[in-house]
C-alpha positions in Angstrom: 0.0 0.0 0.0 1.6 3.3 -1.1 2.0 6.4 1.6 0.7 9.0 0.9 3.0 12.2 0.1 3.6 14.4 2.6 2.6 17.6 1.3 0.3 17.0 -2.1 -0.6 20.5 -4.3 -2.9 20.4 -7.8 -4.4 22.7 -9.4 -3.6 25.7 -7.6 -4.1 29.1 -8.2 -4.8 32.2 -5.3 -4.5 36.0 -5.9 -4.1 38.4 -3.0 -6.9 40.8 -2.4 -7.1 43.6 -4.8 -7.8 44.1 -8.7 -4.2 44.1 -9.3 -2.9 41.6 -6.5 0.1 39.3 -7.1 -1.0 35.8 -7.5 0.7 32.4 -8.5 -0.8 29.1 -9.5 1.0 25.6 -8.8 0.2 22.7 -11.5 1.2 20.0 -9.6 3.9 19.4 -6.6 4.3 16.8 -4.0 7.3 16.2 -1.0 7.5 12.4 0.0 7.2 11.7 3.6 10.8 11.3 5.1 11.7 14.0 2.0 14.2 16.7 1.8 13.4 19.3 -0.7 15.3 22.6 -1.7 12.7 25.2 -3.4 15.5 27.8 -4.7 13.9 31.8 -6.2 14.4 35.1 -5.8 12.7 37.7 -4.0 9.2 38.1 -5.5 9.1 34.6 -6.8 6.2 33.8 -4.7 7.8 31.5 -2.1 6.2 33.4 1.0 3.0 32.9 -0.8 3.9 29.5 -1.6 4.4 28.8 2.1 1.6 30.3 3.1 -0.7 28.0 1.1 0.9 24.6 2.3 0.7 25.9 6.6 -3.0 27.0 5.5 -2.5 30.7 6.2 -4.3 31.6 3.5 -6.4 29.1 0.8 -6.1 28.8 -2.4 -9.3 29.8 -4.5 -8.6 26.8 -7.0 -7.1 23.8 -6.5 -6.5 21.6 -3.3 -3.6 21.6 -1.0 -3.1 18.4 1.0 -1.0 18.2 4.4 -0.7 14.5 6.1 -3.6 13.6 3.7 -5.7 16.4 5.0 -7.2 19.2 2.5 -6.6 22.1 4.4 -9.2 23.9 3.0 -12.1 21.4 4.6 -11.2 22.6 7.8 -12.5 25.7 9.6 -10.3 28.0 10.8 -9.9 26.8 14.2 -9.6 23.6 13.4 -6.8 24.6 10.5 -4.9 26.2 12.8 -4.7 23.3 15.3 -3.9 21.0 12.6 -1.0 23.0 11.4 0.4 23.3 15.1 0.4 19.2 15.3 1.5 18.3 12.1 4.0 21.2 10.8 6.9 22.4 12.7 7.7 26.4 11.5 11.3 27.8 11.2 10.9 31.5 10.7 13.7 34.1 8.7 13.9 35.7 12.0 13.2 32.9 14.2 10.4 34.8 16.1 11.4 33.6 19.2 9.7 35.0 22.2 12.3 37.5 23.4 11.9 37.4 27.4 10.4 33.9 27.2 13.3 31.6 28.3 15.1 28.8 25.8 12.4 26.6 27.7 9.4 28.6 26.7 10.0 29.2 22.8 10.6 25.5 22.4 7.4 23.8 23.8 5.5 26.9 22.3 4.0 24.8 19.6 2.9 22.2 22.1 0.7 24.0 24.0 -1.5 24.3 20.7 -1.0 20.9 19.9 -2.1 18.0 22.6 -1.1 15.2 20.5 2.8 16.6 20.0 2.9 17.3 23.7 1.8 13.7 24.0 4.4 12.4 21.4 7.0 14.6 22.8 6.5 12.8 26.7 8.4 14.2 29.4 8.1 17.9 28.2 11.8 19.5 29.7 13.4 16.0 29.3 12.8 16.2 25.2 13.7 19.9 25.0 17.1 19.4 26.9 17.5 16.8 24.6 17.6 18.9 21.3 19.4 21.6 23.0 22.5 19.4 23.6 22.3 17.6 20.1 22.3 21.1 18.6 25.1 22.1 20.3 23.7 24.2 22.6 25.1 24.7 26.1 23.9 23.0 29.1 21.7 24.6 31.0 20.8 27.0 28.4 17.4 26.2 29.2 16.5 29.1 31.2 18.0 31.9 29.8 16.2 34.2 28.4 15.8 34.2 24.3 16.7 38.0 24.4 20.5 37.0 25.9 21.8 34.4 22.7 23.4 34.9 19.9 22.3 34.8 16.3 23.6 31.1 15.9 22.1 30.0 19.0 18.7 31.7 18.4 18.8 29.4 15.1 19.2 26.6 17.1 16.7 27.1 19.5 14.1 27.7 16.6 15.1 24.6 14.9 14.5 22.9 18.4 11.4 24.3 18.6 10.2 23.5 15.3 11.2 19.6 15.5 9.7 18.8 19.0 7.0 16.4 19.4 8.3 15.5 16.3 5.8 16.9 13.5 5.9 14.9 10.1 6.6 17.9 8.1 9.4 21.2 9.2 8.9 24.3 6.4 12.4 26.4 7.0 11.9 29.9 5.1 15.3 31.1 4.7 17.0 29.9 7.8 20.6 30.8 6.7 20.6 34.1 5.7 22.1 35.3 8.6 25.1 33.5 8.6 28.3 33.1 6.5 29.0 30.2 4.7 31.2 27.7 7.8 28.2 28.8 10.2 25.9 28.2 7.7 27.5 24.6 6.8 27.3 23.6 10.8 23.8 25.0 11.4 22.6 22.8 8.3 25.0 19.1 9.6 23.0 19.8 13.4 20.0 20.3 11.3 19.7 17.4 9.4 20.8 15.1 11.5 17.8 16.1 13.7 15.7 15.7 10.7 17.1 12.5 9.6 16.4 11.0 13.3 12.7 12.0 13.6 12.3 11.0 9.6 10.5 14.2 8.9 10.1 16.1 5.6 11.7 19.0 5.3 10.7 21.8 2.6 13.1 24.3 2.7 13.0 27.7 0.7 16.2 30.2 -0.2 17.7 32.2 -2.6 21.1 30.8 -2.5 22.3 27.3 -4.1 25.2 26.5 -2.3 23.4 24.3 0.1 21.7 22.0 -2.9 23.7 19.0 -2.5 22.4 18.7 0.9 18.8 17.5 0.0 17.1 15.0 -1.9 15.7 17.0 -4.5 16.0 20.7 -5.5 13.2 22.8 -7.6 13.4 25.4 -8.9 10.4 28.2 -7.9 10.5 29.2 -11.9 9.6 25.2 -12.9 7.2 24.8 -10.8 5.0 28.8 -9.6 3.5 30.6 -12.4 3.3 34.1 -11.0 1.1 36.6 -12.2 2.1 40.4 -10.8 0.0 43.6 -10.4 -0.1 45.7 -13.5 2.6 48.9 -13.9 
Protein backbone atom coordinates (compact mmCIF):
# COMPACT_ATOMS: atom_id res chain seq x y z
CA UNK A 1 0.00 0.00 0.00
CA UNK A 2 1.62 3.30 -1.06
CA UNK A 3 2.03 6.39 1.63
CA UNK A 4 0.66 9.04 0.85
CA UNK A 5 2.99 12.16 0.06
CA UNK A 6 3.60 14.35 2.63
CA UNK A 7 2.57 17.57 1.26
CA UNK A 8 0.28 17.02 -2.08
CA UNK A 9 -0.56 20.50 -4.33
CA UNK A 10 -2.94 20.37 -7.83
CA UNK A 11 -4.36 22.71 -9.43
CA UNK A 12 -3.63 25.66 -7.61
CA UNK A 13 -4.09 29.13 -8.15
CA UNK A 14 -4.75 32.17 -5.32
CA UNK A 15 -4.52 36.00 -5.93
CA UNK A 16 -4.13 38.41 -2.97
CA UNK A 17 -6.92 40.84 -2.35
CA UNK A 18 -7.13 43.59 -4.76
CA UNK A 19 -7.83 44.09 -8.66
CA UNK A 20 -4.23 44.13 -9.26
CA UNK A 21 -2.85 41.63 -6.52
CA UNK A 22 0.12 39.32 -7.08
CA UNK A 23 -1.00 35.79 -7.51
CA UNK A 24 0.67 32.37 -8.48
CA UNK A 25 -0.78 29.10 -9.47
CA UNK A 26 0.96 25.58 -8.81
CA UNK A 27 0.23 22.75 -11.50
CA UNK A 28 1.24 19.96 -9.56
CA UNK A 29 3.92 19.37 -6.58
CA UNK A 30 4.28 16.76 -3.96
CA UNK A 31 7.28 16.18 -1.03
CA UNK A 32 7.49 12.44 -0.03
CA UNK A 33 7.25 11.69 3.63
CA UNK A 34 10.80 11.28 5.14
CA UNK A 35 11.70 13.96 2.04
CA UNK A 36 14.20 16.74 1.78
CA UNK A 37 13.42 19.34 -0.70
CA UNK A 38 15.30 22.61 -1.69
CA UNK A 39 12.69 25.25 -3.38
CA UNK A 40 15.47 27.85 -4.68
CA UNK A 41 13.90 31.82 -6.23
CA UNK A 42 14.41 35.15 -5.79
CA UNK A 43 12.71 37.70 -4.01
CA UNK A 44 9.21 38.07 -5.47
CA UNK A 45 9.12 34.62 -6.77
CA UNK A 46 6.22 33.84 -4.72
CA UNK A 47 7.75 31.51 -2.10
CA UNK A 48 6.17 33.44 1.01
CA UNK A 49 3.02 32.94 -0.81
CA UNK A 50 3.93 29.51 -1.61
CA UNK A 51 4.37 28.81 2.10
CA UNK A 52 1.60 30.26 3.08
CA UNK A 53 -0.75 27.98 1.06
CA UNK A 54 0.91 24.64 2.28
CA UNK A 55 0.72 25.89 6.57
CA UNK A 56 -3.04 26.99 5.50
CA UNK A 57 -2.53 30.75 6.24
CA UNK A 58 -4.32 31.61 3.51
CA UNK A 59 -6.45 29.10 0.78
CA UNK A 60 -6.12 28.81 -2.38
CA UNK A 61 -9.35 29.84 -4.52
CA UNK A 62 -8.56 26.75 -7.03
CA UNK A 63 -7.12 23.77 -6.51
CA UNK A 64 -6.49 21.55 -3.33
CA UNK A 65 -3.55 21.63 -1.02
CA UNK A 66 -3.15 18.41 0.99
CA UNK A 67 -1.01 18.21 4.37
CA UNK A 68 -0.70 14.46 6.06
CA UNK A 69 -3.64 13.64 3.68
CA UNK A 70 -5.70 16.40 4.96
CA UNK A 71 -7.19 19.17 2.46
CA UNK A 72 -6.61 22.08 4.39
CA UNK A 73 -9.17 23.93 3.01
CA UNK A 74 -12.09 21.37 4.64
CA UNK A 75 -11.19 22.63 7.78
CA UNK A 76 -12.48 25.66 9.61
CA UNK A 77 -10.28 27.97 10.84
CA UNK A 78 -9.89 26.82 14.16
CA UNK A 79 -9.60 23.56 13.41
CA UNK A 80 -6.79 24.61 10.50
CA UNK A 81 -4.90 26.22 12.82
CA UNK A 82 -4.73 23.27 15.34
CA UNK A 83 -3.95 21.01 12.61
CA UNK A 84 -0.98 23.01 11.42
CA UNK A 85 0.42 23.30 15.07
CA UNK A 86 0.39 19.22 15.27
CA UNK A 87 1.47 18.25 12.07
CA UNK A 88 4.01 21.15 10.77
CA UNK A 89 6.86 22.38 12.68
CA UNK A 90 7.73 26.40 11.54
CA UNK A 91 11.34 27.84 11.25
CA UNK A 92 10.87 31.54 10.66
CA UNK A 93 13.68 34.13 8.66
CA UNK A 94 13.94 35.71 12.01
CA UNK A 95 13.17 32.94 14.18
CA UNK A 96 10.43 34.75 16.07
CA UNK A 97 11.40 33.65 19.25
CA UNK A 98 9.69 34.98 22.19
CA UNK A 99 12.35 37.55 23.44
CA UNK A 100 11.87 37.40 27.42
CA UNK A 101 10.41 33.92 27.23
CA UNK A 102 13.25 31.64 28.26
CA UNK A 103 15.11 28.76 25.76
CA UNK A 104 12.37 26.61 27.75
CA UNK A 105 9.38 28.60 26.71
CA UNK A 106 10.03 29.22 22.79
CA UNK A 107 10.65 25.48 22.38
CA UNK A 108 7.44 23.80 23.77
CA UNK A 109 5.53 26.90 22.31
CA UNK A 110 4.00 24.76 19.55
CA UNK A 111 2.85 22.16 22.12
CA UNK A 112 0.69 24.00 23.97
CA UNK A 113 -1.51 24.25 20.73
CA UNK A 114 -0.98 20.85 19.90
CA UNK A 115 -2.06 18.02 22.57
CA UNK A 116 -1.12 15.19 20.49
CA UNK A 117 2.79 16.59 19.99
CA UNK A 118 2.92 17.27 23.70
CA UNK A 119 1.83 13.66 23.97
CA UNK A 120 4.40 12.45 21.36
CA UNK A 121 7.03 14.55 22.82
CA UNK A 122 6.54 12.75 26.71
CA UNK A 123 8.45 14.20 29.42
CA UNK A 124 8.13 17.88 28.23
CA UNK A 125 11.79 19.47 29.69
CA UNK A 126 13.38 15.96 29.27
CA UNK A 127 12.81 16.22 25.19
CA UNK A 128 13.66 19.90 24.96
CA UNK A 129 17.08 19.44 26.93
CA UNK A 130 17.48 16.82 24.62
CA UNK A 131 17.62 18.88 21.31
CA UNK A 132 19.40 21.55 23.01
CA UNK A 133 22.52 19.38 23.59
CA UNK A 134 22.33 17.62 20.06
CA UNK A 135 22.28 21.10 18.64
CA UNK A 136 25.14 22.13 20.31
CA UNK A 137 23.74 24.20 22.63
CA UNK A 138 25.11 24.68 26.11
CA UNK A 139 23.92 23.01 29.10
CA UNK A 140 21.75 24.60 31.03
CA UNK A 141 20.81 27.02 28.38
CA UNK A 142 17.38 26.22 29.21
CA UNK A 143 16.48 29.11 31.25
CA UNK A 144 18.03 31.92 29.77
CA UNK A 145 16.25 34.22 28.36
CA UNK A 146 15.78 34.16 24.26
CA UNK A 147 16.74 38.04 24.42
CA UNK A 148 20.47 37.02 25.90
CA UNK A 149 21.76 34.38 22.72
CA UNK A 150 23.38 34.92 19.90
CA UNK A 151 22.29 34.80 16.32
CA UNK A 152 23.60 31.11 15.94
CA UNK A 153 22.06 30.03 19.04
CA UNK A 154 18.72 31.74 18.38
CA UNK A 155 18.84 29.43 15.13
CA UNK A 156 19.16 26.62 17.06
CA UNK A 157 16.68 27.07 19.51
CA UNK A 158 14.07 27.72 16.64
CA UNK A 159 15.07 24.58 14.92
CA UNK A 160 14.46 22.94 18.45
CA UNK A 161 11.35 24.34 18.64
CA UNK A 162 10.16 23.48 15.28
CA UNK A 163 11.19 19.58 15.46
CA UNK A 164 9.68 18.83 19.05
CA UNK A 165 6.99 16.44 19.41
CA UNK A 166 8.29 15.54 16.27
CA UNK A 167 5.78 16.87 13.53
CA UNK A 168 5.91 14.94 10.15
CA UNK A 169 6.64 17.91 8.10
CA UNK A 170 9.36 21.16 9.16
CA UNK A 171 8.91 24.35 6.36
CA UNK A 172 12.38 26.45 7.02
CA UNK A 173 11.93 29.86 5.12
CA UNK A 174 15.28 31.11 4.75
CA UNK A 175 16.99 29.87 7.84
CA UNK A 176 20.58 30.77 6.70
CA UNK A 177 20.58 34.11 5.72
CA UNK A 178 22.14 35.26 8.63
CA UNK A 179 25.07 33.52 8.56
CA UNK A 180 28.26 33.05 6.53
CA UNK A 181 28.99 30.18 4.74
CA UNK A 182 31.20 27.71 7.78
CA UNK A 183 28.22 28.81 10.20
CA UNK A 184 25.94 28.20 7.65
CA UNK A 185 27.50 24.63 6.78
CA UNK A 186 27.25 23.58 10.83
CA UNK A 187 23.78 24.99 11.44
CA UNK A 188 22.64 22.81 8.33
CA UNK A 189 25.00 19.14 9.56
CA UNK A 190 23.00 19.82 13.37
CA UNK A 191 19.95 20.26 11.30
CA UNK A 192 19.69 17.36 9.43
CA UNK A 193 20.84 15.08 11.51
CA UNK A 194 17.81 16.09 13.73
CA UNK A 195 15.74 15.69 10.68
CA UNK A 196 17.09 12.46 9.56
CA UNK A 197 16.42 10.99 13.28
CA UNK A 198 12.67 12.01 13.58
CA UNK A 199 12.33 11.02 9.56
CA UNK A 200 10.45 14.25 8.86
CA UNK A 201 10.15 16.06 5.61
CA UNK A 202 11.71 18.97 5.30
CA UNK A 203 10.67 21.78 2.63
CA UNK A 204 13.12 24.33 2.72
CA UNK A 205 12.97 27.65 0.66
CA UNK A 206 16.21 30.21 -0.16
CA UNK A 207 17.70 32.18 -2.65
CA UNK A 208 21.10 30.80 -2.47
CA UNK A 209 22.28 27.32 -4.08
CA UNK A 210 25.23 26.51 -2.26
CA UNK A 211 23.42 24.25 0.09
CA UNK A 212 21.71 22.03 -2.88
CA UNK A 213 23.69 19.04 -2.49
CA UNK A 214 22.45 18.67 0.86
CA UNK A 215 18.77 17.51 -0.02
CA UNK A 216 17.10 15.01 -1.95
CA UNK A 217 15.73 17.03 -4.53
CA UNK A 218 16.04 20.72 -5.53
CA UNK A 219 13.18 22.79 -7.60
CA UNK A 220 13.38 25.40 -8.92
CA UNK A 221 10.42 28.20 -7.85
CA UNK A 222 10.53 29.18 -11.93
CA UNK A 223 9.55 25.18 -12.90
CA UNK A 224 7.25 24.76 -10.81
CA UNK A 225 5.00 28.78 -9.61
CA UNK A 226 3.50 30.55 -12.35
CA UNK A 227 3.28 34.09 -11.02
CA UNK A 228 1.09 36.64 -12.15
CA UNK A 229 2.13 40.35 -10.84
CA UNK A 230 0.00 43.56 -10.43
CA UNK A 231 -0.13 45.68 -13.47
CA UNK A 232 2.61 48.91 -13.87
Amino acid sequence: MSVAPIISLQDVQFRWPGRAGFGLSVQQFELARGEAVLLLGASGSGKSTLLSLIGGTVLASQGTVRVAGEDIASLPGGQRDRFRAEQIGMIFQQFNLLPFGSVLDNITLPLRFAPERRKRAGDVQRAAAGLCAALALPEGLLTAKAATLSVGQQQRVAVARALIGTPPLLIADEPTSALDETAQGQFLDLMFQQIRAQRSGLLMVSHDPRMADRFDRVVEMADLVHVERPAA
